[in-house]
C-alpha positions as CSV (number, residue, x, y, z in Angstrom):
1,X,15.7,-1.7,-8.4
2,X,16.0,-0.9,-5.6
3,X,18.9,-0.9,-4.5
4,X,19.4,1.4,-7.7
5,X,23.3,0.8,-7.5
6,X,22.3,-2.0,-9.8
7,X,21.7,0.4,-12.4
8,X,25.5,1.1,-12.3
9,X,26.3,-2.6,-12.3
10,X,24.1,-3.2,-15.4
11,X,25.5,-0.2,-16.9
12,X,29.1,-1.2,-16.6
13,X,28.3,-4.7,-17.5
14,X,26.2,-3.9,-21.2
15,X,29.3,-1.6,-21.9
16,X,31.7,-4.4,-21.6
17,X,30.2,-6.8,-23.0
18,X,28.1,-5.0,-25.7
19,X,24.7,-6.4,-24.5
20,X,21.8,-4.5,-23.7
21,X,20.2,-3.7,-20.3
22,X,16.7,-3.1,-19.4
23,X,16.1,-0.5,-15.7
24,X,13.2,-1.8,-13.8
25,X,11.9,0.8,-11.0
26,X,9.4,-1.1,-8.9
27,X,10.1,2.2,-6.5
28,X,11.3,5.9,-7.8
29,X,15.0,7.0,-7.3
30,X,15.8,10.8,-7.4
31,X,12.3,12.0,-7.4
32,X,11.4,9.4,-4.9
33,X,8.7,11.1,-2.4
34,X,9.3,8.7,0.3
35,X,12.8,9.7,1.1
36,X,13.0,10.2,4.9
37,X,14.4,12.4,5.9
38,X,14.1,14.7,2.6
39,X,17.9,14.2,0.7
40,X,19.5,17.8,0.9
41,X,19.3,19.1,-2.3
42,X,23.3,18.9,-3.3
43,X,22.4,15.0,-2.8
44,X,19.5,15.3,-4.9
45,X,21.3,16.8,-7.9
46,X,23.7,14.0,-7.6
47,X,21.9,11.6,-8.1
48,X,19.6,13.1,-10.8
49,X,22.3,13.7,-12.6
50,X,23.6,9.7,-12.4
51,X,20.0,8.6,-12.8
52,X,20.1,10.4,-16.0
53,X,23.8,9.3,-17.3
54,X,22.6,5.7,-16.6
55,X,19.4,5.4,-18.2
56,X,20.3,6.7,-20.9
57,X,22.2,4.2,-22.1
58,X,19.3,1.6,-20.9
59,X,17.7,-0.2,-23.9
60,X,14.1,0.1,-21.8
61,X,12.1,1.0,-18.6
62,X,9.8,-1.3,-17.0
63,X,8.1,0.2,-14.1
64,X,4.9,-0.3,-11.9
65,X,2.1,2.3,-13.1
66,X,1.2,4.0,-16.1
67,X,2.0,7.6,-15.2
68,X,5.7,6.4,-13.7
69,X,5.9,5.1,-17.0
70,X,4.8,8.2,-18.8
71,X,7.0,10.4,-16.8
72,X,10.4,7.9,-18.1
73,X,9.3,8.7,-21.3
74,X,9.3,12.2,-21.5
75,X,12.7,12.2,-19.5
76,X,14.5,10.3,-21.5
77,X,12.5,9.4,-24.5
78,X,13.1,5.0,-24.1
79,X,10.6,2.3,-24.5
80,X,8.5,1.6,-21.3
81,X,6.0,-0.7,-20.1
82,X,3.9,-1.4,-17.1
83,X,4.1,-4.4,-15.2
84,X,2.1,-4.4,-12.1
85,X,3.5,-5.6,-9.0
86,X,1.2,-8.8,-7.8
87,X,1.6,-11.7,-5.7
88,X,2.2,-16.2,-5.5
89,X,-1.1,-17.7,-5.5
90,X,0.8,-20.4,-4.4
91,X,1.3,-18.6,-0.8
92,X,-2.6,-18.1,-0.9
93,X,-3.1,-21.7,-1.7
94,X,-1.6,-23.4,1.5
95,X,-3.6,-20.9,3.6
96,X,-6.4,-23.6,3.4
97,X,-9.2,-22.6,5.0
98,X,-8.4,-19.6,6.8
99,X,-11.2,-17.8,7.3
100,X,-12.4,-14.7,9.5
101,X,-14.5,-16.0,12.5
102,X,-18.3,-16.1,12.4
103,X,-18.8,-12.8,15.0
104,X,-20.6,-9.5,15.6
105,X,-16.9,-7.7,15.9
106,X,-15.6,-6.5,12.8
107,X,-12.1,-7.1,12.6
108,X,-9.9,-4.3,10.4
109,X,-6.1,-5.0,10.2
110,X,-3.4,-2.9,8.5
111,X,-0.2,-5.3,7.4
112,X,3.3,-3.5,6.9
113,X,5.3,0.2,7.9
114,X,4.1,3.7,8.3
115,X,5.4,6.8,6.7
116,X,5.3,9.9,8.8
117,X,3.4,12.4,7.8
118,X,2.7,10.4,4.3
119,X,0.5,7.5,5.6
120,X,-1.6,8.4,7.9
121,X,-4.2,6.7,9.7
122,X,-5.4,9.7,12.2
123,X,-8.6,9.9,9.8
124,X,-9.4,6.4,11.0
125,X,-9.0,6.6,14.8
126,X,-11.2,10.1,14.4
127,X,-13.7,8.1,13.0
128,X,-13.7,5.6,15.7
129,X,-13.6,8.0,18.3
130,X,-16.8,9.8,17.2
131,X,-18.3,6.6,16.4
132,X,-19.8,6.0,19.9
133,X,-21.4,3.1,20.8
134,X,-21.3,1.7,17.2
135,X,-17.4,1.3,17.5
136,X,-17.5,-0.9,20.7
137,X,-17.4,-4.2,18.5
138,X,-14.8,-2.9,16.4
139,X,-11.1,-3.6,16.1
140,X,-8.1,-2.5,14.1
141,X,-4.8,-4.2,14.4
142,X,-1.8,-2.9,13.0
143,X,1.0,-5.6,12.0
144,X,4.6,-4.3,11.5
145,X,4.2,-0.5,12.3
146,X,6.2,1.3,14.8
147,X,4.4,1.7,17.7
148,X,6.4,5.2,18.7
149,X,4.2,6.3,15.4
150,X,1.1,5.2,16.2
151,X,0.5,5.0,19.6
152,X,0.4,9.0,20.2
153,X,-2.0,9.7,17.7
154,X,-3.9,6.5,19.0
155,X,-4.0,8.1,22.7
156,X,-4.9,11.6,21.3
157,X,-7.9,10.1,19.9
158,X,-8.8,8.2,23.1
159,X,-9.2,4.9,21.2
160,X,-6.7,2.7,23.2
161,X,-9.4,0.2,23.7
162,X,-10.2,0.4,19.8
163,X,-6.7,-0.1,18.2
164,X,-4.0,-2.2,18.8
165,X,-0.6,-2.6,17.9
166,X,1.6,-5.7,17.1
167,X,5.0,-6.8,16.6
168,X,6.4,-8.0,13.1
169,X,5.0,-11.3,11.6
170,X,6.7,-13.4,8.9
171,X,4.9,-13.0,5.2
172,X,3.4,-16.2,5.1
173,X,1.7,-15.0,9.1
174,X,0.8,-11.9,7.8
175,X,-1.0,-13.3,4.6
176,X,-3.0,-15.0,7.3
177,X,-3.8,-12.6,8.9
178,X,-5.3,-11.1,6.2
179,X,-7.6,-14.2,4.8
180,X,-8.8,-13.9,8.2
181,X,-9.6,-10.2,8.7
182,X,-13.3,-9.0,7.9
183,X,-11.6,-5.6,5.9
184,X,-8.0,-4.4,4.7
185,X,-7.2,-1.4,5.4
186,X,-4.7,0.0,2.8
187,X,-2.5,3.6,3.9
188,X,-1.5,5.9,0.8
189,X,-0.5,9.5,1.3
190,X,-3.5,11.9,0.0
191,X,-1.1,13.6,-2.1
192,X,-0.7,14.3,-5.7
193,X,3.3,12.7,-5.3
194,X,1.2,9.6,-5.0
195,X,-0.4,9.4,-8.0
196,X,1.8,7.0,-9.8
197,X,2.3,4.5,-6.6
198,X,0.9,1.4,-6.1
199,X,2.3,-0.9,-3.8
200,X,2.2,-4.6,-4.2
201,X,0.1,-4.5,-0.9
202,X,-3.1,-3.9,-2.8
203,X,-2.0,-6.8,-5.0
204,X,-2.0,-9.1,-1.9
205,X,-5.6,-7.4,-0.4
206,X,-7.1,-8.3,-4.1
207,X,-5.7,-11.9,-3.7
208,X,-6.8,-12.2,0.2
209,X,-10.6,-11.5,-1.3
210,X,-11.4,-9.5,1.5
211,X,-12.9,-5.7,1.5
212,X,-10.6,-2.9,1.8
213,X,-10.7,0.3,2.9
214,X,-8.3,3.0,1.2
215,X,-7.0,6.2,2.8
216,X,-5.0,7.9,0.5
217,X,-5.0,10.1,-3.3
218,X,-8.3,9.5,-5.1
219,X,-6.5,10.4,-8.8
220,X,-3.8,7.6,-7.9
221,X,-3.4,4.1,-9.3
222,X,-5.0,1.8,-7.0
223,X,-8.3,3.6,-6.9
224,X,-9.3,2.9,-10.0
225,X,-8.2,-1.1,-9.6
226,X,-10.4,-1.6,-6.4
227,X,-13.3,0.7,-8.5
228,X,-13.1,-2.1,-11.2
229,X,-13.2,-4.8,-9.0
230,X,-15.9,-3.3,-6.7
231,X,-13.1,-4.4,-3.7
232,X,-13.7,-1.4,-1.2
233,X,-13.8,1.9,0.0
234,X,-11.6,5.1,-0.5
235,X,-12.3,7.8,1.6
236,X,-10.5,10.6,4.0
237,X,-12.8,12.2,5.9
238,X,-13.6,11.1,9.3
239,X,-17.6,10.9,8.6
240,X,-17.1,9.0,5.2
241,X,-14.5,6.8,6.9
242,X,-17.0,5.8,9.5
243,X,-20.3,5.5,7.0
244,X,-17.8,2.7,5.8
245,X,-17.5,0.9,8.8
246,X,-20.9,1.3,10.0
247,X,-22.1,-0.4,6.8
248,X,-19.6,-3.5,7.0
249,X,-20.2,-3.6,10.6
250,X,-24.4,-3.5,9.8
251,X,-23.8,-6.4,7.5
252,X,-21.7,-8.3,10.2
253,X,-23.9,-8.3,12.7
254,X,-26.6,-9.0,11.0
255,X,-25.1,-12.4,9.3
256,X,-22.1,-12.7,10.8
257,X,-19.7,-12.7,7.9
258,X,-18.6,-10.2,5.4
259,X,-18.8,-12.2,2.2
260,X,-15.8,-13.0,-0.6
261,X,-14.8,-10.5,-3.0
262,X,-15.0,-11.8,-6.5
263,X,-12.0,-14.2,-7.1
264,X,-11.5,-12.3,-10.4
């Protein structure tokens, strides 16, 4: 799940035919903090209440993060393991040799939807904006995101020239997109809620070998991944935002190509 109707299928289903059924979350249900518009509360009791009649016949959780999993425990007291979400190395594999290009401009792109008032990129375009002449040979694409929710901020920050916004692309086109972009740039909210997320994004950044650059909850999951691997940058602030980019933008110009993250 999602859709977490399947719950109720796999419920009904191990009680007629006496097997047992394992509830995999690879996103939240009644405490989900994503819900938008915010569920009114009589829907929120709702389904709490079925979440809870369901799993507790489950036979086990499996979920995507260690504190998601310790919160299933404590409410209903079942086996539960982690199990990352990841990617096909396959679908890396037949990218060839796609590459970014041998340039001074350092190329930032951001793959996927935004989540008012949850993932926000305005730190970023403040950054560029009191970059100066230092963010002339940068660019950030966005692949995917509404443009209604971007492009005000973007003009509010006077970075038109800057930033730019793109339709949808398929998976495979977006994969390449990011083999060839000089840094990732992955959006989580800066909020406690977010501290058991961690999107199978991240997963395909790791994979694409390329730098990224995390806005979003320093005590969440994927911090400590990208710390481990030495794959980035997390930061929120305007000024630490752009000491980032004026150090991958230092090493561009000066040899043309951000080098490979560790394959491993």
């Amino acid at each position: 799940a999602p859709p977490h109707t399947v719950f109720v299928i796999a419920d009904r289903l191990a009680r007629k035919f006496g097997i047992p059924w394992l509830a995999e979350y690879r996103d939240r249900w009644s405490e989900d903090p994503y819900d938008d518009p915010p569920l009114p509360p009589w829907r929120s009791w709702i389904d709490r209440r079925l979440e809870d009649r369901l799993l507790r016949g489950a036979a086990g959780i499996v979920t995507v993060s260690e504190p998601w999993a310790a919160d299933y425990r404590a409410r209903w007291g079942k086996r539960t393991c982690v199990a990352y979400n990841g990617y096909d190395a396959a679908d890396f594999a037949a990218l060839g040799a796609a590459a970014p290009a041998r340039s001074a401009r350092l190329d930032v792109l951001y793959t996927g939807i935004l989540y008012p008032h949850r993932r926000d990129p305005s730190p970023l375009l403040k950054a560029l904006a009191g970059m100066g002449a230092d963010a002339d040979t940068i660019r950030v694409h966005f692949y995917g995101a509404d443009p209604g929710l971007l492009n005000p901020s973007i003009k509010q920050h006077g970075v038109e020239r800057l930033v730019h916004v793109h339709g949808r692309v398929s998976y495979r086109e977006s994969l390449r997109l990011q083999a060839q972009a000089d840094v990732l740039l992955l959006l989580q909210w800066n909020d406690p809620r977010e501290r058991g997320n961690c999107p199978g994004k991240l997963f395909e950044y790791l994979a694409a070998r390329r730098p990224i650059l995390l806005l979003g909850y320093r005590q969440g999951v994927p911090a400590p991944l990208m710390g481990e691997r030495a794959a980035g940058v997390v930061a929120n602030e305007p000024a630490e935002i752009a000491a980032a980019l004026r150090q991958w933008l230092a090493q561009k110009k000066s040899r043309g190509v951000i080098d490979l993250l560790p394959s491993s």
